[in-house]
C-alpha positions in Angstrom: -31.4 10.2 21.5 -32.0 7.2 23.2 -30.2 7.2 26.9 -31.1 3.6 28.0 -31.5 0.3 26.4 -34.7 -1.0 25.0 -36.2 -3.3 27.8 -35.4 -6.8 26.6 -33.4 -6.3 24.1 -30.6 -7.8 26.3 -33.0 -11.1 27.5 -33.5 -13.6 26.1 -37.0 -15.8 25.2 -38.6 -18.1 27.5 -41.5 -20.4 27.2 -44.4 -19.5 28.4 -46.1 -21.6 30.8 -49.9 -22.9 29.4 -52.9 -22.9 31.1 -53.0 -26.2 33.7 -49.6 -25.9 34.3 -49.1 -25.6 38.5 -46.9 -22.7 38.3 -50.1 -20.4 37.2 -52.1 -21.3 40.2 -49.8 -21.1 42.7 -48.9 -17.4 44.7 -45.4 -16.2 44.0 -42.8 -15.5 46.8 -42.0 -12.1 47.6 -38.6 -10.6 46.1 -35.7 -10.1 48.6 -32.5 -9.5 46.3 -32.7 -6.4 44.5 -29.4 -8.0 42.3 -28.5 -8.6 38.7 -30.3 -11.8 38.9 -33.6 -9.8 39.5 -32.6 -7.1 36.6 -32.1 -10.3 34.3 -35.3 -11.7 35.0 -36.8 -8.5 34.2 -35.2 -8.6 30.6 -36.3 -12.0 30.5 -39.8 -11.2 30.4 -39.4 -8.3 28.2 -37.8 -10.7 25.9 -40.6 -13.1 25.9 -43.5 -10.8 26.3 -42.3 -8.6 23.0 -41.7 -12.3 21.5 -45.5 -13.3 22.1 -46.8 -10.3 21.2 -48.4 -9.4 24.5 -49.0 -6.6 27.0 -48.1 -7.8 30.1 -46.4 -11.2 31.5 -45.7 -12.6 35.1 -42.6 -14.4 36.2 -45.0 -17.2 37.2 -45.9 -17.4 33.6 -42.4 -18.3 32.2 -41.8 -20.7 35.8 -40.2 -17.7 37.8 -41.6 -18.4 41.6 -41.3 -14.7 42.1 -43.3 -11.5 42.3 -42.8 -9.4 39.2 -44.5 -8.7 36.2 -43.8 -6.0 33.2 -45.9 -4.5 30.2 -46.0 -2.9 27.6 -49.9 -1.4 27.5 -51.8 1.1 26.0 -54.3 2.8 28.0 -58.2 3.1 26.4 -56.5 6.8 24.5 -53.8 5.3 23.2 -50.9 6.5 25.8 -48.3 3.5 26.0 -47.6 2.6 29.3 -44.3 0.9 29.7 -42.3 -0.7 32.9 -42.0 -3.2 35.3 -43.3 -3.9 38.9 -41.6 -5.7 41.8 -43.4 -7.1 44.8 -46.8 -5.6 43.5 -50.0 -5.0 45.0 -52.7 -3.6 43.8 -54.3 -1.1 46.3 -57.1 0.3 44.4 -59.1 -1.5 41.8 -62.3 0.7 41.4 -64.6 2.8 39.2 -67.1 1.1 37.1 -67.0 -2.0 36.2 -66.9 -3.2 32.4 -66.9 -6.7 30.9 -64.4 -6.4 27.8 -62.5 -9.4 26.0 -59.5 -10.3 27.9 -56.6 -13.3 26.7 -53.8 -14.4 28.0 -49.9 -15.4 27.2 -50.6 -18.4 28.9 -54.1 -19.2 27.0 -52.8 -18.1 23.9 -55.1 -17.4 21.1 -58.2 -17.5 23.4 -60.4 -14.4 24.5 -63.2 -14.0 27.1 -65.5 -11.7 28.5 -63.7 -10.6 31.5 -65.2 -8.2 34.2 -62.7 -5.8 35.6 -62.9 -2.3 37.2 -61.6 0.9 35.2 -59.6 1.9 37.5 -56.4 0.4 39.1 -53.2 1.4 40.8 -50.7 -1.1 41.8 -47.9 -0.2 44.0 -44.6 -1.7 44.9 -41.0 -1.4 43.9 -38.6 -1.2 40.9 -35.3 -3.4 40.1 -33.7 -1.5 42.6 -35.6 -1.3 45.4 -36.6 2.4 44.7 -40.6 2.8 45.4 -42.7 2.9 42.2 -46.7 3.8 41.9 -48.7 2.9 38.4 -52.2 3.7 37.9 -54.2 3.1 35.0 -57.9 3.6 33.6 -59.3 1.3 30.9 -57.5 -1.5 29.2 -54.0 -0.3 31.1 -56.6 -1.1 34.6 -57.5 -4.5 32.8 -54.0 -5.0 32.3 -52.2 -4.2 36.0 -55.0 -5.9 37.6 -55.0 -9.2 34.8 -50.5 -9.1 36.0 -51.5 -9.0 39.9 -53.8 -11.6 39.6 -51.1 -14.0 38.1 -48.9 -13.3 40.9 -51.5 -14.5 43.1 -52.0 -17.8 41.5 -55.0 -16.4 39.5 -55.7 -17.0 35.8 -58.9 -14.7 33.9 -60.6 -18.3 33.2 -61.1 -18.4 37.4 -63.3 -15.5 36.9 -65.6 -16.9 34.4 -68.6 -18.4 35.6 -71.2 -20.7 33.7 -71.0 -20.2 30.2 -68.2 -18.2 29.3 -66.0 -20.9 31.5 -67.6 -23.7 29.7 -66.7 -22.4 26.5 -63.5 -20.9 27.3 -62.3 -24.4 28.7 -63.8 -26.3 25.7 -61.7 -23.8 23.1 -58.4 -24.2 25.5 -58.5 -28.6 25.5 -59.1 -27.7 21.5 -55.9 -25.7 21.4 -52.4 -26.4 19.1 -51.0 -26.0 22.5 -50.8 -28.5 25.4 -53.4 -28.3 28.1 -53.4 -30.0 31.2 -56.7 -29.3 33.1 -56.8 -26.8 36.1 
């Protein structure tokens, strides 16, 4: 039996904020009330991330100026990894690295070769306050590192170079979705 709620299930849907949009290059502010407002926040983006069909989502992504992000992520074997993180950062980001398709909420439909290490931990607190550690090998790495980097005002599209940028951009001004450019 079931002792807590199902994250989200009490949150409701945002949008998402689209690639162009401000709010996704700009670094969030640190959170300093550990209050209801934070816990609803964080069953806000449940909400909307299960919604969307993601893995992970930032509050920068749905307009939250604030650094927290949750998932929902399997790991390369198939272990779910589920939770939130509150003022992360990501202390180790190593192992080998491996270029693997990686898309985004917030360039939705869209998919690009992505570099990333395999190996990532990401420290930092819970709704709470209380301290929380989450490390992560394979797609769960891509993942917590992918989340960071949107709290930092970083999209996957500012890691592609030549190419894979060009044709990324070209497929996100050709989107149902509104663009604005970067």
């Amino acid at each position: 039996m079931r002792n807590r709620p199902i994250p989200g299930s009490s949150g409701r849907v945002r949008a998402v904020r689209r690639f162009g949009d401000p709010v996704l290059h700009t670094p969030c502010q640190p959170v300093t009330a550990f209050d209801g407002a934070l816990a609803e926040l964080v069953e806000d983006l449940f909400a909307t991330m299960y919604a969307a069909d993601g893995v992970g989502l930032a509050a920068n992504q749905i307009g939250v100026d604030a650094r927290v992000f949750v998932y929902d992520c399997p790991d390369d074997e198939e272990v779910r990894h589920l939770g939130h993180v509150v003022n992360p950062r990501l202390v180790e980001a190593d192992g080998v690295t491996v270029r693997g398709p990686e898309g985004c909420l917030s360039l939705a439909g869209l998919e690009a070769g992505t570099e990333r290490y395999d190996h990532a931990v990401v420290e930092g607190t819970d709704v709470t306050g209380a301290p929380v550690r989450v490390a992560g090998t394979g797609f769960f790495a891509r993942c917590l590192q992918h989340e960071c980097d949107h709290l930092d005002g970083t999209v996957y599209a500012d890691h592609l170079t030549g190419l894979r940028r060009t044709r990324l951009l070209r497929r996100a001004r050709r989107a149902p979705w509104e663009w604005r450019p970067a």
